[in-house]
C-alpha positions in Angstrom: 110.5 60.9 228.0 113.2 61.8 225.8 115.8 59.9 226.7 113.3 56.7 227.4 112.5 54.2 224.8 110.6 50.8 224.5 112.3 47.3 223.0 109.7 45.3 221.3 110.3 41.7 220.2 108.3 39.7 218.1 106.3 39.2 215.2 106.5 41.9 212.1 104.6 40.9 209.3 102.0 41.6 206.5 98.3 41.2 207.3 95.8 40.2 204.5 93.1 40.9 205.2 89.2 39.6 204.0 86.1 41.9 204.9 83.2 39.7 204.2 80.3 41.6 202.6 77.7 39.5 204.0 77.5 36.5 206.6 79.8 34.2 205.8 78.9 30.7 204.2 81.3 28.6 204.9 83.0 26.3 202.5 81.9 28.9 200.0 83.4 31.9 197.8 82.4 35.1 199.8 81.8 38.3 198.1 84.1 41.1 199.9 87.5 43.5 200.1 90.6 42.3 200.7 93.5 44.5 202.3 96.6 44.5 202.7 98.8 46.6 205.8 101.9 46.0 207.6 100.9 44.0 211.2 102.4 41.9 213.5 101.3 41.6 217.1 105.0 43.3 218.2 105.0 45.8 215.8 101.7 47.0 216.2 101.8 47.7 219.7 104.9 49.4 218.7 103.6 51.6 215.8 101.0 52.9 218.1 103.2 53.9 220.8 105.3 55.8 218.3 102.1 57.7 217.3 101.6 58.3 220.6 104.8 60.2 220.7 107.1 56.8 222.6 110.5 56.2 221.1 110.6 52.6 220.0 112.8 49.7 218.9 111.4 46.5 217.1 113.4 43.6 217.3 111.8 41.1 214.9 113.0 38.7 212.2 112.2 39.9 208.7 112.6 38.8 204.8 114.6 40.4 202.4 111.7 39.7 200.0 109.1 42.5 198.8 106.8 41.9 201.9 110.2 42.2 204.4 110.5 45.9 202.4 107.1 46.8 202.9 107.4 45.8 206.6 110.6 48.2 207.0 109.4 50.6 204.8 106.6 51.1 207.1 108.5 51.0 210.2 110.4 53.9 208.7 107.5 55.8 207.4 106.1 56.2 211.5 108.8 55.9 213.5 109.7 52.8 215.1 113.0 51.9 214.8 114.0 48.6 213.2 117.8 49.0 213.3 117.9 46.1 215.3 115.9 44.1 213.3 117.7 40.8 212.2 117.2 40.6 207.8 117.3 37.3 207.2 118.4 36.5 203.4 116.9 34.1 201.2 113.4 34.2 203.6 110.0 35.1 203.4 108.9 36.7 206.0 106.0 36.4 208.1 102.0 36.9 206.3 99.1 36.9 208.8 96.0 35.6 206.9 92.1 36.9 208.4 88.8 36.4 207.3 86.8 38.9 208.7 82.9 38.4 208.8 80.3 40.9 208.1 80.3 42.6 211.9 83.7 43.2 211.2 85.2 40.6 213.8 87.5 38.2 213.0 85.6 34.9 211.5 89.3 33.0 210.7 92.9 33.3 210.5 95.8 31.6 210.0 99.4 32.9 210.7 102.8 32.5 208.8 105.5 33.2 211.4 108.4 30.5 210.7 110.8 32.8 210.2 110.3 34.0 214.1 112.6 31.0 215.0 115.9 33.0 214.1 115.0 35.3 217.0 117.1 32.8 219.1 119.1 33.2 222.3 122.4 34.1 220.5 121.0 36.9 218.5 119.0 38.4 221.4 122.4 38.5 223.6 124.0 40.4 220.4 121.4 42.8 221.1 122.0 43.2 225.0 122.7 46.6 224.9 119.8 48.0 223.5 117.3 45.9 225.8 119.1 46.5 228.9 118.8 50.4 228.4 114.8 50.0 227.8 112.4 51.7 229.9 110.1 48.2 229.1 110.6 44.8 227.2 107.6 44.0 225.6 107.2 40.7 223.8 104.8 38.3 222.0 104.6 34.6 222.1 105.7 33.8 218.2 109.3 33.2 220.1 110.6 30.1 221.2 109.8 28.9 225.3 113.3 29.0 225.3 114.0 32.7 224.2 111.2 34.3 225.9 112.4 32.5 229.5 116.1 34.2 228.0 114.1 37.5 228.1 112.5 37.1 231.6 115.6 35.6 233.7 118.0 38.2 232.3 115.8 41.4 231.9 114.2 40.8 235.5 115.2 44.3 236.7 112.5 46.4 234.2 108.8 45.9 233.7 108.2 43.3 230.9 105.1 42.9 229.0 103.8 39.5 227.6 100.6 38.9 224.8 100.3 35.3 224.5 98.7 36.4 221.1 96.5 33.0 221.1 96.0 29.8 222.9 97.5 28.2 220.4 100.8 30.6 220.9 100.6 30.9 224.6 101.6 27.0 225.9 105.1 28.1 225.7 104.5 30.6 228.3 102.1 28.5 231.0 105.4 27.2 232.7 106.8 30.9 232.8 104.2 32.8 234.1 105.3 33.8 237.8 108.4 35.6 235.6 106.0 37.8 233.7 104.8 41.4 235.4 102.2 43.1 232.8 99.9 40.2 231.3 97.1 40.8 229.2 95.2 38.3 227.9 92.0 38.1 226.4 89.0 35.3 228.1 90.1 32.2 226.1 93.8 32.8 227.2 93.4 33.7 230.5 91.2 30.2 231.2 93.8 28.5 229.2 96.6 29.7 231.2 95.2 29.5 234.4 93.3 25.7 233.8 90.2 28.0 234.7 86.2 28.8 233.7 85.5 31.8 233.1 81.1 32.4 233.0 80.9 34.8 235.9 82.1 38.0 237.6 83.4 35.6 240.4 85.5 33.6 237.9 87.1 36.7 236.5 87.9 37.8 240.4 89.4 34.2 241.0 91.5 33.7 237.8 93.0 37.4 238.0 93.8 36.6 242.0 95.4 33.2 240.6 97.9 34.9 238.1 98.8 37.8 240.8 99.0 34.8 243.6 101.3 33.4 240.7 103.6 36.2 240.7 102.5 38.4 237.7 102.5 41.7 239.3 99.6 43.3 237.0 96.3 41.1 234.9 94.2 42.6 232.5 91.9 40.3 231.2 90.3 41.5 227.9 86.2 40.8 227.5 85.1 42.2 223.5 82.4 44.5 223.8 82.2 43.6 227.8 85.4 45.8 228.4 87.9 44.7 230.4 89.0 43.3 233.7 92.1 44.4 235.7 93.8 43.3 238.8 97.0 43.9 240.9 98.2 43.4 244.4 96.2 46.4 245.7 92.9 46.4 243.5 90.9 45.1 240.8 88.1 46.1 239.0 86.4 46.1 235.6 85.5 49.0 232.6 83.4 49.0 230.5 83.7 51.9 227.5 81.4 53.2 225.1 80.0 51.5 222.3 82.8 51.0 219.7 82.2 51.9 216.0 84.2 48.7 214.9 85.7 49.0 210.9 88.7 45.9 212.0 88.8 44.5 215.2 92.2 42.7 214.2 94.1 45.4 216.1 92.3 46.4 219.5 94.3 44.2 221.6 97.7 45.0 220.5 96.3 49.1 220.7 95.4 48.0 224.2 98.9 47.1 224.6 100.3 50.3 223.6 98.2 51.9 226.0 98.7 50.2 229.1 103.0 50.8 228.2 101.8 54.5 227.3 100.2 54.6 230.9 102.4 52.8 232.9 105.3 55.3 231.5 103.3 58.4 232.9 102.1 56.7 236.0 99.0 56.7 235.6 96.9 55.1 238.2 94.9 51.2 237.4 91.4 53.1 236.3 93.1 56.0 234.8 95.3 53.5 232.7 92.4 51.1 231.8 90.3 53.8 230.7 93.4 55.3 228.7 94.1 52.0 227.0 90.4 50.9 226.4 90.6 54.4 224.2 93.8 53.4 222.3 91.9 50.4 221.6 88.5 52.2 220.4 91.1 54.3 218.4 91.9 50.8 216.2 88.8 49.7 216.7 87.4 52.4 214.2 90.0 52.0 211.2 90.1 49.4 208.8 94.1 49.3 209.4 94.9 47.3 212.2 96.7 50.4 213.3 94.9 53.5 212.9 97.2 56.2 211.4 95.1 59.2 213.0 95.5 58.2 216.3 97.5 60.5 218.9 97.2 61.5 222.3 94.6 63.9 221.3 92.6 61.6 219.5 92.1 59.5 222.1 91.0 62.5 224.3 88.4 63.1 222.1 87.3 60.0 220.8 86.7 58.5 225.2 86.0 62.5 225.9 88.4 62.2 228.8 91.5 64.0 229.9 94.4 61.8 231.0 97.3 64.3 231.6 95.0 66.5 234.5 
């Protein structure tokens, strides 16, 4: 893997963070902590693959205000590279705001990611070299329908990676789907995308067959504490892990991410890879960061008590 990298592009910002104490009362002032930590759907997935041991490089648009330092600071501080970054001057950059109630899940959020639109067409062809030379392209859906149809006509040739991040996020990519090979969604997205209900293990079969009869090559339909639901051309099936001792849930499916990349780059096979990726996403699951900074390959070993390089 030494020569191999991955290109991520997307969303790098600050997460605030609000941990209820109680159940919330809404319309009300909540007793709880409130943290703050370096997120973004983008670089997440990337900061977990570089402490997984994958070489990285974050395209994203950032401030040169205090939060934009923190961001880079970070990026430094664990390895992802962010020369390729574009600083924009004068900007703030982008804040991720979420309430989360007294199990821990997300009750609310509300997302700052303006400064996203300077990730245009023009800037991503100044930074050809470095995307055609990726092992992957992963990206998330803060970018404009026409930048991230850019990414999928001219960068065809390598396995590319979409999150849709949100319903709200994804209806840029419903017309672009038959370009994307590696979707993972979670149940709300994958209905949305696919004009679908999903209440039953025969609606999960049908809406993974539509994306693959589509043209994505590989579906994994997130389910909370239900697991997961997987699907390519060959197979399909479903996992469920064990329990998960959940601090944050902010960060599970962008750890998910990471995983399936981490997988996919050592070939490992659909079970062995969902089973690998459900761990990277226990792994976040059980921090209060929405990336855990103790997770490694051998964390995740221990913490699913499997062994993924046998």
């Amino acid at each position: 893997m030494a020569n191999k990298y991955i290109t991520l592009i997307g969303a790098a910002n600050i997460d605030i963070q609000g941990f209820s104490s109680n159940p919330i009362i809404n319309r009300d002032s909540n007793p709880g902590k409130i943290e703050f930590c370096p997120g973004g759907v983008s670089r997440n997935i990337a900061e977990n693959l570089a402490r997984l041991g994958i070489k990285t490089e974050l395209i994203s648009a950032i401030g040169d205000d205090p939060n934009g330092t923190l961001i880079l600071n970070s990026c430094r501080s664990c390895g992802i590279g962010s020369d390729y970054s574009l600083i924009v001057e004068n900007a703030v950059s982008s804040v991720y705001l979420a309430i989360m109630d007294n199990t821990k899940d997300m009750a609310l959020a509300l997302s700052d990611m303006t400064i996203s639109d300077n990730i245009n067409i023009k800037f991503l062809q100044s930074r050809n070299e470095i995307l055609k030379k990726s092992s992957a392209i992963v990206f998330d859906t803060c970018l404009a329908a026409d930048v991230m149809e850019y990414i999928l006509d001219n960068y065809s040739d390598k396995p590319i990676y979409v999150d849709p991040v949100s319903v709200g996020k994804a209806k840029a990519l419903k017309p672009l789907i038959s370009k994307v090979h590696t979707l993972k969604m979670n149940k709300l997205e994958a209905e949305f995308l696919s004009d679908s209900n999903i209440n039953t293990s025969s609606d999960l079969e049908n809406t993974s067959l539509w994306f693959i009869n589509k043209g994505v090559k590989r579906v994994f339909i997130t389910l909370g504490s239900d697991g997961v639901f997987f699907r390519n051309s060959q197979t399909y099936g479903s996992y469920k892990p064990t329990k998960a001792n959940i601090k944050n849930a902010t960060g599970a499916g962008d750890a998910f991410m990471a995983g399936l990349v981490y997988g996919s780059l050592y070939n490992y096979n659909p079970e062995k890879l969902v089973h690998f990726a459900s761990g990277v996403s226990l792994a976040a699951l059980a921090d209060e960061n929405t990336v855990n900074p103790k997770i490694n390959f051998k964390y995740i070993e221990n913490i699913t008590g499997e062994k993924f390089n046998d």
